[in-house]
N, CA, C and O atoms as a CHARMM CRD file, in Angstrom:
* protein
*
  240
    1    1 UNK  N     -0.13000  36.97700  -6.11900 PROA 1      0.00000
    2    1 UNK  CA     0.94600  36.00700  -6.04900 PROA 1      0.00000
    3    1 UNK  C      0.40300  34.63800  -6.49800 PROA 1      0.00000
    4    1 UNK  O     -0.44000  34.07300  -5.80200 PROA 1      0.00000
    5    2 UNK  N      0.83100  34.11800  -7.57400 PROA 2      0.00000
    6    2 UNK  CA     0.01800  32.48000  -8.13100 PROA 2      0.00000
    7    2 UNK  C      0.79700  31.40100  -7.09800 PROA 2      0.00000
    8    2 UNK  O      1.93300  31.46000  -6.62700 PROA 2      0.00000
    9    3 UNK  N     -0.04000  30.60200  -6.96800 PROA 3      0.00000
   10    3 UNK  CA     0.08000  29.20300  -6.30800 PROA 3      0.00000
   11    3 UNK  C      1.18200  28.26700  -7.04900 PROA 3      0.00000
   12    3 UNK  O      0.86100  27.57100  -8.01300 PROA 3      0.00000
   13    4 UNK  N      2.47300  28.29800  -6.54500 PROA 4      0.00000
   14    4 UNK  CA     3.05400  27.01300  -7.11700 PROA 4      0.00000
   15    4 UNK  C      3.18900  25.87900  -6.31700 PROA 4      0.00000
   16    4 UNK  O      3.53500  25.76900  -5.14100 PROA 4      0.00000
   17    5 UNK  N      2.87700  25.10300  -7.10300 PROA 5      0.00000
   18    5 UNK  CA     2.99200  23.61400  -6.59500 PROA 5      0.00000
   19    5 UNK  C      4.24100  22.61000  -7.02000 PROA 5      0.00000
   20    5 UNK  O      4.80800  22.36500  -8.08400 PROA 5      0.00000
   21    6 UNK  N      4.38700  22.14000  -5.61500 PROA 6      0.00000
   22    6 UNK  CA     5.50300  21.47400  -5.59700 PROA 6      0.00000
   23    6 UNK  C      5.16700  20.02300  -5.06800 PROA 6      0.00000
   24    6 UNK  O      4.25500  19.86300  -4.25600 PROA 6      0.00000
   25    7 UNK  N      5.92500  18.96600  -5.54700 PROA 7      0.00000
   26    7 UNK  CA     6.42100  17.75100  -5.57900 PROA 7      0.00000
   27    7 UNK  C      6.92800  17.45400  -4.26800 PROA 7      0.00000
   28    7 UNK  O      7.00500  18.35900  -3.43600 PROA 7      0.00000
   29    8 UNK  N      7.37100  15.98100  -3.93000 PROA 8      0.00000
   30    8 UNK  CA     7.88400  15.67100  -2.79400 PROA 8      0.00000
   31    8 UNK  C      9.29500  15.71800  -2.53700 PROA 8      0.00000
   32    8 UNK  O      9.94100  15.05100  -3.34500 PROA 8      0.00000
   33    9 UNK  N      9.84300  16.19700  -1.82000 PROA 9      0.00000
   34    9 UNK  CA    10.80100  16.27600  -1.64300 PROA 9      0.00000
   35    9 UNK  C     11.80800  15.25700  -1.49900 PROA 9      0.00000
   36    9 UNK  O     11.55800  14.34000  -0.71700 PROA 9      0.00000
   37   10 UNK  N     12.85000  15.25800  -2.08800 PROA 10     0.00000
   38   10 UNK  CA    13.56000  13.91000  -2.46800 PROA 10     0.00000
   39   10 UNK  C     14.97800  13.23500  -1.21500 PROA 10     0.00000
   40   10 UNK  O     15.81800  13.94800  -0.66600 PROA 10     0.00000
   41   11 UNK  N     14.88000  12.19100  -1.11200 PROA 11     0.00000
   42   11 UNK  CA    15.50400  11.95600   0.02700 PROA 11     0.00000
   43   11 UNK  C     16.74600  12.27800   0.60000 PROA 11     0.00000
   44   11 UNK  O     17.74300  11.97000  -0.05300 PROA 11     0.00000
   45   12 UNK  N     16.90900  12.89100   1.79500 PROA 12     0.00000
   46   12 UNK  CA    18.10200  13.78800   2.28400 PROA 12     0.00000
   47   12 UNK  C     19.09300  12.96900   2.39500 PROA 12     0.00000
   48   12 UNK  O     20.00900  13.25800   1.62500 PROA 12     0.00000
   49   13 UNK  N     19.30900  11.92600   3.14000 PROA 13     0.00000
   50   13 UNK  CA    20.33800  10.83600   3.47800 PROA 13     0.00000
   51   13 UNK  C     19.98300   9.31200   3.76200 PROA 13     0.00000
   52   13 UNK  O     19.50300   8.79600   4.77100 PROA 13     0.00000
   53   14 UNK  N     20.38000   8.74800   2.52700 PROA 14     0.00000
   54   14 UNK  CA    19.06900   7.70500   2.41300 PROA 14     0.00000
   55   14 UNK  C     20.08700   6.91000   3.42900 PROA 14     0.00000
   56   14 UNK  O     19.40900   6.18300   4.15500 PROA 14     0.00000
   57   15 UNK  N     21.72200   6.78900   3.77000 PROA 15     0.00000
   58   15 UNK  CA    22.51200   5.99800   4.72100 PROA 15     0.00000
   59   15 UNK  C     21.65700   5.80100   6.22900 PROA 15     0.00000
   60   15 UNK  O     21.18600   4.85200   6.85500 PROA 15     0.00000
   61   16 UNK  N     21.75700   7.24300   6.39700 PROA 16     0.00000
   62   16 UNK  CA    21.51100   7.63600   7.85900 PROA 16     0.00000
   63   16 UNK  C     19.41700   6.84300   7.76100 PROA 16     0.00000
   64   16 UNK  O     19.01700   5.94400   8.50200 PROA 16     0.00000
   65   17 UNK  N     18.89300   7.26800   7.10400 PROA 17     0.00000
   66   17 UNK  CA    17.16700   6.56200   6.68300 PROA 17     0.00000
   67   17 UNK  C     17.45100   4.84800   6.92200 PROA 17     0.00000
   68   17 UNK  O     16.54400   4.16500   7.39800 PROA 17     0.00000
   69   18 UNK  N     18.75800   4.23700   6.55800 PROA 18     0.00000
   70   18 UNK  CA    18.79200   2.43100   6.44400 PROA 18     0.00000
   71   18 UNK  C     19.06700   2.51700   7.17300 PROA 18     0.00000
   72   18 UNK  O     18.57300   1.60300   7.83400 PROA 18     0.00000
   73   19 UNK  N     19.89000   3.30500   7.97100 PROA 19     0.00000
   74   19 UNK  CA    20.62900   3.01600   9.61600 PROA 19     0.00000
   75   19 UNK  C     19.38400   3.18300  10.48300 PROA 19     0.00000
   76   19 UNK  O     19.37200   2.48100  11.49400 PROA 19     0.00000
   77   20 UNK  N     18.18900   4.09100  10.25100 PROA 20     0.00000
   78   20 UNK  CA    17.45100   4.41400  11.42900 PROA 20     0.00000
   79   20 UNK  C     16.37900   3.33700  11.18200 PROA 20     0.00000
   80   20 UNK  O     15.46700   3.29500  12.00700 PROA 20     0.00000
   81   21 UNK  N     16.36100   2.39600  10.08500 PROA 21     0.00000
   82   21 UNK  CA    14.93700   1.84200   9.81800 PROA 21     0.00000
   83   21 UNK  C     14.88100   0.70800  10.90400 PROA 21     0.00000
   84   21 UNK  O     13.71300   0.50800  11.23500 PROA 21     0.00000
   85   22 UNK  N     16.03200  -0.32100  11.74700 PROA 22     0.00000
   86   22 UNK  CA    15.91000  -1.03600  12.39600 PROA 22     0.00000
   87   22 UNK  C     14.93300   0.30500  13.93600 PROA 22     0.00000
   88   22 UNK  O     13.89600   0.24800  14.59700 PROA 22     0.00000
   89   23 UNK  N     15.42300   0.71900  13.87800 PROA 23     0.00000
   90   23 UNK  CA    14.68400   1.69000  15.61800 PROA 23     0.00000
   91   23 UNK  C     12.95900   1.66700  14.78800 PROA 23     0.00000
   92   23 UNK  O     12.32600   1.10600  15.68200 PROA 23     0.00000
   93   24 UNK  N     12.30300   1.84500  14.06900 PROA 24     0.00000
   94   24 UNK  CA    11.05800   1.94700  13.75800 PROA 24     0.00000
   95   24 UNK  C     10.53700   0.85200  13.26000 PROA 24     0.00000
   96   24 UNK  O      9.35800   0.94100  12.91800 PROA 24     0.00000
   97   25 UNK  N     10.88000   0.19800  13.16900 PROA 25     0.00000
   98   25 UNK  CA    10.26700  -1.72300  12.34500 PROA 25     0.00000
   99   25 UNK  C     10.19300  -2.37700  13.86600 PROA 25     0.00000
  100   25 UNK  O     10.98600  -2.97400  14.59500 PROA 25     0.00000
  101   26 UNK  N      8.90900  -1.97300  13.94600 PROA 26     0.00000
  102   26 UNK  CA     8.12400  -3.06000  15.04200 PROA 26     0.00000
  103   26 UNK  C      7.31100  -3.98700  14.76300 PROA 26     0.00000
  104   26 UNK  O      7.16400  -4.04800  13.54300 PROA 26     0.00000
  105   27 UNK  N      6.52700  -4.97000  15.47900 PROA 27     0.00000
  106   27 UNK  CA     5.69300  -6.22100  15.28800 PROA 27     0.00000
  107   27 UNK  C      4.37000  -4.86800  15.10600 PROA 27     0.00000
  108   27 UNK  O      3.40000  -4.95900  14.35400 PROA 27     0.00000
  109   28 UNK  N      4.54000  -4.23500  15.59000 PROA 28     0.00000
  110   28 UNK  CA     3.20100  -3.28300  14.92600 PROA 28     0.00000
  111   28 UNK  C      3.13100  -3.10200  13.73800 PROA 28     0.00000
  112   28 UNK  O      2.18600  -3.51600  13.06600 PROA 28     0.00000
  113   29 UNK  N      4.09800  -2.46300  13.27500 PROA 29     0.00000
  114   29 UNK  CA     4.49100  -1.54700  12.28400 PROA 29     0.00000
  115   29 UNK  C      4.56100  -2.88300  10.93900 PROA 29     0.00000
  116   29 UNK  O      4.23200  -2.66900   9.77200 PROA 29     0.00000
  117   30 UNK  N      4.98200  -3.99800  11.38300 PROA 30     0.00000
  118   30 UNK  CA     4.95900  -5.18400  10.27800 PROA 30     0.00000
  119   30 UNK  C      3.77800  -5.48000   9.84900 PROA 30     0.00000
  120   30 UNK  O      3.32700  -5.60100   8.71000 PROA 30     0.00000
  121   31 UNK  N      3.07200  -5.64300  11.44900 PROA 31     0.00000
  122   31 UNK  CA     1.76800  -6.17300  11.34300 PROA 31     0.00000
  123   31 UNK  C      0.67000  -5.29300  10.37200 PROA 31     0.00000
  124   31 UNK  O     -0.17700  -5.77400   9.61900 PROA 31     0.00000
  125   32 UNK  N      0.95300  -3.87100  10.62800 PROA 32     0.00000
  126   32 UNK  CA     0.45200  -3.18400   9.59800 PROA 32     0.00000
  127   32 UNK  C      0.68700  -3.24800   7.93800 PROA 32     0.00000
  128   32 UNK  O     -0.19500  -3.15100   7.08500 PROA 32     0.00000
  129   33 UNK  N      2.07500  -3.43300   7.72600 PROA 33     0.00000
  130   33 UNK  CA     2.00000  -3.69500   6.35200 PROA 33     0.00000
  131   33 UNK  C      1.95900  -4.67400   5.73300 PROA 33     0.00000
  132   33 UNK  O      2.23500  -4.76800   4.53700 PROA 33     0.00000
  133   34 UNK  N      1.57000  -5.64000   6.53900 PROA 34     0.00000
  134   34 UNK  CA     1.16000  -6.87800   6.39000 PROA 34     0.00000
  135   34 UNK  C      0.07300  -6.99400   5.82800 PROA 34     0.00000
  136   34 UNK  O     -0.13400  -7.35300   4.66900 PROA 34     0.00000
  137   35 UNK  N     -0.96800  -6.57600   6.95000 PROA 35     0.00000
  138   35 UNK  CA    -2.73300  -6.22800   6.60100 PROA 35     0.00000
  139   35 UNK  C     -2.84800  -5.19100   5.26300 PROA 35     0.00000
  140   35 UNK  O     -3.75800  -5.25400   4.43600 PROA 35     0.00000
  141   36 UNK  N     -1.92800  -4.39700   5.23800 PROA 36     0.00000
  142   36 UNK  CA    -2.29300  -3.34600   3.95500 PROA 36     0.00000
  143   36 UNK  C     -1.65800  -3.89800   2.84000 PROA 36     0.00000
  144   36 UNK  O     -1.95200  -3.38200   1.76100 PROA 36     0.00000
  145   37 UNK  N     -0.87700  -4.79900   2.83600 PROA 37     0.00000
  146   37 UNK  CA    -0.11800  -5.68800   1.27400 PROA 37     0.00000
  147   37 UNK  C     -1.32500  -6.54500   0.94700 PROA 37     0.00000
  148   37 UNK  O     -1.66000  -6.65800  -0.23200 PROA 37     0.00000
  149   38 UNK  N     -2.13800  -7.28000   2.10300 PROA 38     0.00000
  150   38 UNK  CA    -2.85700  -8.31100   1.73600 PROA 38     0.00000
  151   38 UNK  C     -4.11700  -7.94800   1.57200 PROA 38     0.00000
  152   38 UNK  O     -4.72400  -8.69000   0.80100 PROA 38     0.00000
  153   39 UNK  N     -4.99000  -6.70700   2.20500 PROA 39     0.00000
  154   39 UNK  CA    -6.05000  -6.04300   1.60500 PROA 39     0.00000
  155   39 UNK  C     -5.65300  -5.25600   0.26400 PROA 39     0.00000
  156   39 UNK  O     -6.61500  -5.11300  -0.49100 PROA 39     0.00000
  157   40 UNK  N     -4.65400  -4.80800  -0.11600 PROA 40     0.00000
  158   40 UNK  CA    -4.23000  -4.48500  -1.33800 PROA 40     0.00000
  159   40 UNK  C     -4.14900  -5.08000  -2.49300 PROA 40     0.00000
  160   40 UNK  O     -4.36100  -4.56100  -3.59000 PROA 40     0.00000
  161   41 UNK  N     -3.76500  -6.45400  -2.21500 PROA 41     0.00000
  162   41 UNK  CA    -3.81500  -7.44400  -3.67300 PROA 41     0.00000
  163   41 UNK  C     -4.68000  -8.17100  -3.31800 PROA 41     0.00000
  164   41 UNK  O     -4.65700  -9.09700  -4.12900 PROA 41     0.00000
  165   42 UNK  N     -5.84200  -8.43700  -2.24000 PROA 42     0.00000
  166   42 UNK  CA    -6.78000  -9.09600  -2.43500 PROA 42     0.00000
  167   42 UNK  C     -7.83800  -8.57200  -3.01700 PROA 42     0.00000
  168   42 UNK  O     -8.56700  -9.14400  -3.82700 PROA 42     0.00000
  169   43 UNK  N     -7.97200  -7.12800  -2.48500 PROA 43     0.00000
  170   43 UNK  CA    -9.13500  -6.38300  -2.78300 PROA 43     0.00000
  171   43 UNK  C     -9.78400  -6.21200  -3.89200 PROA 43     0.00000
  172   43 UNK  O    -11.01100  -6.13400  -3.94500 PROA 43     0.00000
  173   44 UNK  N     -8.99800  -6.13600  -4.89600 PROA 44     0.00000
  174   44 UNK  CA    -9.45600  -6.38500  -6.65100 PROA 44     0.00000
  175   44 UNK  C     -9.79000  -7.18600  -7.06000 PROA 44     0.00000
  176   44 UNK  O    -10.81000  -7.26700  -7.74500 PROA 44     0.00000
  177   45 UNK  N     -8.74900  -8.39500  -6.67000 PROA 45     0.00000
  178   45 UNK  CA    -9.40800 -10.17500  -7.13200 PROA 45     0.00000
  179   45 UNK  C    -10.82000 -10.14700  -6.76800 PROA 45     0.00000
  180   45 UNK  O    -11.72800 -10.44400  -7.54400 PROA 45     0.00000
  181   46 UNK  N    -11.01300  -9.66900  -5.20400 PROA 46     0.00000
  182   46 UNK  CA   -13.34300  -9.83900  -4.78000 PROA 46     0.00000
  183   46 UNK  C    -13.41200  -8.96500  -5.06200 PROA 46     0.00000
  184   46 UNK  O    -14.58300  -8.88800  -4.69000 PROA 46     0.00000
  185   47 UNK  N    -13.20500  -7.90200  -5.50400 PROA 47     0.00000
  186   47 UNK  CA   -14.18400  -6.91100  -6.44000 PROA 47     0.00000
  187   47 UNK  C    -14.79800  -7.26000  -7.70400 PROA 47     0.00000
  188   47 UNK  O    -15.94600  -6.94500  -8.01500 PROA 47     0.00000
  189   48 UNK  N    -13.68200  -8.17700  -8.69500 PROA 48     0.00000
  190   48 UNK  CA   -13.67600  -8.94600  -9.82800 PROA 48     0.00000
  191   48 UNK  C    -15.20900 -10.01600  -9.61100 PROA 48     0.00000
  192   48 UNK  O    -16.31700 -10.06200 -10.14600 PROA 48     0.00000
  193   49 UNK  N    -14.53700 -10.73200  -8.57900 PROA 49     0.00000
  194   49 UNK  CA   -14.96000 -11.99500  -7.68000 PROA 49     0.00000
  195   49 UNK  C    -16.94600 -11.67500  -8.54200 PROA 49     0.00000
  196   49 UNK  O    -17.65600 -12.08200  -9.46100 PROA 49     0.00000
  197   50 UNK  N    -16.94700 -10.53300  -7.20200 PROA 50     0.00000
  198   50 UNK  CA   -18.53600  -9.95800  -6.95700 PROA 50     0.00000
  199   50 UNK  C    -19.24900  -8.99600  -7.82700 PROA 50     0.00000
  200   50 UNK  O    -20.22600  -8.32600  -7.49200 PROA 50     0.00000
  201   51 UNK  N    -18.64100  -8.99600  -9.02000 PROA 51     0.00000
  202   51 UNK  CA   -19.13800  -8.24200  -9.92300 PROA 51     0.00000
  203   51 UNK  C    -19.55100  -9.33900 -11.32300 PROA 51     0.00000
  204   51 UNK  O    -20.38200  -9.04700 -12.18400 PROA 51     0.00000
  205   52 UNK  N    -18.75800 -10.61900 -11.28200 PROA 52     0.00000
  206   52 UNK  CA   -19.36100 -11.73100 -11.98400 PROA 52     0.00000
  207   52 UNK  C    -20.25100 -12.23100 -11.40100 PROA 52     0.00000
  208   52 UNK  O    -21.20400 -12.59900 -12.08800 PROA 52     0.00000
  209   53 UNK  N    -20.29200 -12.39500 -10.26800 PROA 53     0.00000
  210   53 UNK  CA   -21.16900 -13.00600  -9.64700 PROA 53     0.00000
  211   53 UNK  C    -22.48800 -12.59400  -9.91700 PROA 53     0.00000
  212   53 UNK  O    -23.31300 -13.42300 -10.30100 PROA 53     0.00000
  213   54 UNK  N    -22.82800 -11.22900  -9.73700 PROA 54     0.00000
  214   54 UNK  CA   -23.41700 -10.27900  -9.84300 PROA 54     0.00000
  215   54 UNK  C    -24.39600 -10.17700 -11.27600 PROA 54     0.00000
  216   54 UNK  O    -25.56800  -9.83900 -11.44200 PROA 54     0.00000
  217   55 UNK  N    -23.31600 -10.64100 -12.21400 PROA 55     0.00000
  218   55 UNK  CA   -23.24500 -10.64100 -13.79200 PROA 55     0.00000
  219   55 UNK  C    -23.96800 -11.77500 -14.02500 PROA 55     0.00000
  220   55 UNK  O    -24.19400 -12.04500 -15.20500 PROA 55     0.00000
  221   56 UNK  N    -24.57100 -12.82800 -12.79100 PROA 56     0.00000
  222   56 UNK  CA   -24.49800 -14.27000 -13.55800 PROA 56     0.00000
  223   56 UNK  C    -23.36400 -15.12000 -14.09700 PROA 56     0.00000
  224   56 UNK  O    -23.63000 -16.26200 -14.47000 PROA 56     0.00000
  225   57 UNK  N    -22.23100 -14.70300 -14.16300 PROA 57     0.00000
  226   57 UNK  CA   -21.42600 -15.84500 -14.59200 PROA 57     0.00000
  227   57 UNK  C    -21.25100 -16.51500 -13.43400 PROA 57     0.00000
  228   57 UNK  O    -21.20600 -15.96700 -12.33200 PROA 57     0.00000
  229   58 UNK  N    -21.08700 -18.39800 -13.74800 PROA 58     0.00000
  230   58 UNK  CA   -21.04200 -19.43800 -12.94900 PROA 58     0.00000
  231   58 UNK  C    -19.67700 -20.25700 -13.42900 PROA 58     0.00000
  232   58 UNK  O    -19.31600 -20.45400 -14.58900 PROA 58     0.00000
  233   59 UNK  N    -19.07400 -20.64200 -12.29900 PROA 59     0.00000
  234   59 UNK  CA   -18.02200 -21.50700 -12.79300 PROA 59     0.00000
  235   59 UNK  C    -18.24600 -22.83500 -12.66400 PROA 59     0.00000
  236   59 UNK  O    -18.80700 -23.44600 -11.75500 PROA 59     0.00000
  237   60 UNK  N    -17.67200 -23.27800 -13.82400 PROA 60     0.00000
  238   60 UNK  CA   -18.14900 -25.04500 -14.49900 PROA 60     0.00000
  239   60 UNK  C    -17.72200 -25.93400 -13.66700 PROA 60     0.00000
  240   60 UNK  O    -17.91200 -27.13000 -13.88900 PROA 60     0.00000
């Protein structure tokens, strides 16, 4: 029997998903995607950062 692979499954009732999103949006749950938006677009800029650095380049 071969292995098929499947994709994600696409959203059942996206109404009833906007109606339920106020019950799960907590000061946790913010606070988390808070920290993961801002380690996300920072993280490349100091990777950049520390790899010139690294390189010897100096800023004038």
């Amino acid at each position: 029997m071969p292995l098929r692979l499947t994709g994600p499954e696409p959203p059942g009732d996206v109404a009833r998903n906007l109606r339920d999103l106020p019950r799960y949006t907590t000061a946790s749950t913010l606070g988390a995607g808070f920290v993961a938006a801002l380690l996300g677009s920072t993280g490349p800029a100091l990777l950049v950062y520390q790899a010139a650095s690294g390189a010897g380049i100096r800023r004038r």
